[in-house]
C-alpha positions in Angstrom: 0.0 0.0 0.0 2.8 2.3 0.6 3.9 2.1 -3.3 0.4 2.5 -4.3 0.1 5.9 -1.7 3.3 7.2 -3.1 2.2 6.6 -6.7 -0.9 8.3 -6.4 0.3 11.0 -4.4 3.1 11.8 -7.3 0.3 11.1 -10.3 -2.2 14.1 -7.9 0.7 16.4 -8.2 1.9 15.9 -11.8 -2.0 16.6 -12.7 -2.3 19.4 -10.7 1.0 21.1 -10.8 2.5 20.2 -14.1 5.3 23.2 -14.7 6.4 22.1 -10.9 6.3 18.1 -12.2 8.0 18.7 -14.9 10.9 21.1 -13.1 10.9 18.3 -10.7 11.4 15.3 -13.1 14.0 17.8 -15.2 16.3 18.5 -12.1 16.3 14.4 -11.1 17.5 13.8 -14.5 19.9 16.4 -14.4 21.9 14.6 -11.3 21.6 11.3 -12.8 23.3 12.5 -16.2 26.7 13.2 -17.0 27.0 17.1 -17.1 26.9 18.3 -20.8 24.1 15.7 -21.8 21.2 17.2 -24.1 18.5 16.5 -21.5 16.1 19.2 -22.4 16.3 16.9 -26.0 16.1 13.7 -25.5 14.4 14.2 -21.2 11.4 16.9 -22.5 8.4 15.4 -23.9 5.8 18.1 -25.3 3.1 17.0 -23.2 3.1 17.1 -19.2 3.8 14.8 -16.8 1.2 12.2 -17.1 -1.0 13.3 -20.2 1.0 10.5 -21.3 2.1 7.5 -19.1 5.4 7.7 -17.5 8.6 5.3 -17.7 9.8 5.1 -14.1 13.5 4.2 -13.4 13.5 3.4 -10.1 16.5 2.0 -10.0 17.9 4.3 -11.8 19.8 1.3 -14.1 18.6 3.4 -17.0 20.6 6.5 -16.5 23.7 4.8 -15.3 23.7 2.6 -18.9 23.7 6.3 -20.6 26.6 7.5 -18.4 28.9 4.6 -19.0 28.4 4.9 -22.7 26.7 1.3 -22.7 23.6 2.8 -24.2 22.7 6.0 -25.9 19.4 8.1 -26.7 18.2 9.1 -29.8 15.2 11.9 -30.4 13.9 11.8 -33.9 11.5 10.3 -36.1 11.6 7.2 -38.2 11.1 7.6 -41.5 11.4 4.3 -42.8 13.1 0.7 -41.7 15.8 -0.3 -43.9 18.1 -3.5 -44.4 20.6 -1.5 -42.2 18.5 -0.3 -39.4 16.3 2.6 -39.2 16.4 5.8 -41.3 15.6 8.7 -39.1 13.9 12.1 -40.6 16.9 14.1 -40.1 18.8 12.3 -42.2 20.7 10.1 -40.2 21.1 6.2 -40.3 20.3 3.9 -37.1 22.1 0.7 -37.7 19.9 -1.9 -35.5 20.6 -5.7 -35.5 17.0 -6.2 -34.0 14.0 -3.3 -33.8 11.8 -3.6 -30.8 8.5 -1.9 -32.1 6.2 -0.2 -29.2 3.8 1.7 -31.3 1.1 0.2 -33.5 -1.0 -0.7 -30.8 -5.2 -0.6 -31.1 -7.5 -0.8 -28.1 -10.0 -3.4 -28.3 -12.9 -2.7 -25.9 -14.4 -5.8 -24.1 -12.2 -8.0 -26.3 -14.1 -7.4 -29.3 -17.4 -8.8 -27.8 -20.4 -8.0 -29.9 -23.3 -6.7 -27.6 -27.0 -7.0 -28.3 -30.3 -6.7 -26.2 -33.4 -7.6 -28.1 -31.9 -7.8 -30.8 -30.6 -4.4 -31.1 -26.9 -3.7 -31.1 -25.3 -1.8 -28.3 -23.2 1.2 -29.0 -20.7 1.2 -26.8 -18.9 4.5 -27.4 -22.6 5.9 -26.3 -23.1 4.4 -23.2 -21.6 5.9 -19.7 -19.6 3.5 -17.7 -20.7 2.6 -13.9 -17.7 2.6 -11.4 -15.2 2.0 -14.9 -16.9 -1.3 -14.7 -20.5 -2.3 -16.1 -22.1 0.0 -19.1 -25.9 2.2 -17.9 -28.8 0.0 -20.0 -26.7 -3.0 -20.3 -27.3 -5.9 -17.9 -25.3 -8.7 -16.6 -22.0 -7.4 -18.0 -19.2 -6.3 -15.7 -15.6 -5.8 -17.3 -11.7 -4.4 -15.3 -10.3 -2.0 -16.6 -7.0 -1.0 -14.8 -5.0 2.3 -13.7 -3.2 4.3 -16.3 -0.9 5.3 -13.2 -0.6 2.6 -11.0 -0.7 -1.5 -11.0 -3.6 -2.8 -13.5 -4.4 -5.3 -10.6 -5.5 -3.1 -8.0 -8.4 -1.6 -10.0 -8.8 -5.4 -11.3 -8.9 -6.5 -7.5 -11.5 -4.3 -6.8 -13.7 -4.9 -9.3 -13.8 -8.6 -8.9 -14.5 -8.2 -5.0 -17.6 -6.0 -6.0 -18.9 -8.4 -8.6 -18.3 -11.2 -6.2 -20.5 -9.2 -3.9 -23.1 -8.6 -6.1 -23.6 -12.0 -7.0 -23.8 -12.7 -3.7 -26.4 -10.1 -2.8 -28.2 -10.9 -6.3 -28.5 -14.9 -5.2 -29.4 -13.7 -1.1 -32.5 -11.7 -2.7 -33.6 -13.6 -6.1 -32.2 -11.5 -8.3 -31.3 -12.3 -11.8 -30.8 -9.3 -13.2 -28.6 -5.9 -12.8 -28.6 -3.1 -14.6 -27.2 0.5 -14.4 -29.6 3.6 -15.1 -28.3 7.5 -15.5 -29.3 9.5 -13.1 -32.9 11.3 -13.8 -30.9 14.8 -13.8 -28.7 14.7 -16.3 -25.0 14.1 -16.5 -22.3 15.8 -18.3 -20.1 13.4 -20.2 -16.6 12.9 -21.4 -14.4 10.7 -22.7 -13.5 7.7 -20.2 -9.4 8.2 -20.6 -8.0 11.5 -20.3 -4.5 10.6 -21.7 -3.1 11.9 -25.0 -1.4 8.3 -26.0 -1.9 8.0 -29.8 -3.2 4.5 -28.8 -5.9 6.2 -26.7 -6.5 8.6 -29.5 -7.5 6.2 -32.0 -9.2 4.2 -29.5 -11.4 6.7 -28.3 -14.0 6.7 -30.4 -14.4 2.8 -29.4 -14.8 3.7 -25.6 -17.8 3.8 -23.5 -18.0 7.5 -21.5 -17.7 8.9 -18.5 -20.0 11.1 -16.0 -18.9 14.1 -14.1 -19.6 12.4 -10.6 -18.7 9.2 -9.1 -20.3 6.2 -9.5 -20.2 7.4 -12.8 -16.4 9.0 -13.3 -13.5 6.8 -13.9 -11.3 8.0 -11.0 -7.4 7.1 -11.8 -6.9 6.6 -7.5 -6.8 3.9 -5.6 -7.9 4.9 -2.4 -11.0 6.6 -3.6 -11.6 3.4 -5.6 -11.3 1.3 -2.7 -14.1 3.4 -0.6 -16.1 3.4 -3.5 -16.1 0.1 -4.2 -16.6 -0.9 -0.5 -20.1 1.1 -0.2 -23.1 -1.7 -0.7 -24.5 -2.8 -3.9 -27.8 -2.5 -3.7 -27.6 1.4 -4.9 -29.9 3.6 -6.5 -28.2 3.6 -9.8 -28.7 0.1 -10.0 -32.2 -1.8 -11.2 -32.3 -5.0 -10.0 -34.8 -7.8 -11.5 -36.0 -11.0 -10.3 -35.6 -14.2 -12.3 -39.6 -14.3 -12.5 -39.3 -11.1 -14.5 -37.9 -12.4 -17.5 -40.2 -15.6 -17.6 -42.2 -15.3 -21.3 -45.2 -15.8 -21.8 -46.9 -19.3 -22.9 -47.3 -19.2 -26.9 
């Protein structure tokens, strides 16, 4: 719990107080760099701490690779891969033995899972998401969907817990059915990520929403998570349905 407070704590402050992040995360660099290196090139991103996720050194192995010449950073773009390597937009040649791609990637929501009630599809990207884990006007479904700035597992952990609770509560009253409904009053919505990845810009048009105000916001914290998340099913914002409900009727 103490790596989770201390992650949140830094992920509150890079959101809030980005020119101090980023002054911050500049000066660590600085010491752990041999003096002369082109930090503010290859160490300053044009987006702030945390519009974009964040690779954390914390053993710092990364830096000290760079100051004993073992391993070297390169800002540029690639313009093409070649027999030899990579040729980079400025001009200059990247001889590689092996390329290590980390970009190409496409966000599949709920694995690709087709969902229909009655026969009509369901557009996701129009639906709000409940506690980032079931969809308002779709029953039974319940999906994880992890921190952006933290372990994936802790928001899975949580979310399994409730649904295991909810079964629970559903089988203790008769229940077959659950379903999310919006709030009577209206809710502002926005996008459910707020991150500026490319992979989360093309995905976003695939992604459910969010509300302005929790059950309904994705929160990227733990510890608000885990009181949320700890409050009783039985909710407002759920409809629950007995199994007599969806009995048809003789033909």
């Amino acid at each position: 719990m103490e790596n989770a407070r201390i992650a949140t704590a830094v992920y509150t402050m890079c959101r809030k107080h980005p020119a101090r992040a980023r002054a911050l995360l500049r000066r660590g660099v600085l010491k752990r760099l041999p003096a002369g290196y082109d930090t503010d090139k290859h160490f300053s991103p044009a987006y702030e701490p945390w519009d974009q996720r964040m690779c954390l050194v914390p053993d710092g192995d990364f830096f000290k690779a760079i100051s004993s010449g073992q391993a070297d950073v390169v800002t540029d773009h690639i313009e093409a891969v070649t027999p030899a390597g990579l040729q980079l937009r400025s001009g200059a040649q990247l001889e590689a033995d092996v390329i290590v791609t980390a970009t190409g990637l496409n966000l599949l929501p709920l694995g690709g899972i087709e969902l229909i009630i009655d026969g009509e599809p369901v557009l996701v990207p129009q639906r709000v998401a409940y506690k980032g884990m079931m969809l308002e006007g779709v029953p039974n479904l319940a999906f994880a969907i992890g921190y952006t700035n933290a372990s994936w597992t802790l928001k899975v952990d949580l979310v399994s817990s409730y649904v295991s609770r909810m079964l629970a509560f559903m089988a203790e009253k008769g229940y077959a059915v659950v379903t999310p409904r919006l709030p009577s009053d209206g809710m502002a919505t926005s996008p459910l990520i707020d991150m500026t990845s490319g992979y989360f810009e093309r995905g976003r048009a695939t992604l459910p929403l969010q509300g302005d105000r929790a059950p309904w916001r994705l929160q990227q914290h733990y510890f608000r998570d885990a009181a949320l998340f700890r409050g009783p099913v039985d909710q407002q914002e759920l409809e629950f349905r007995p199994a007599a409900a969806l009995a048809r009727p003789a033909s």
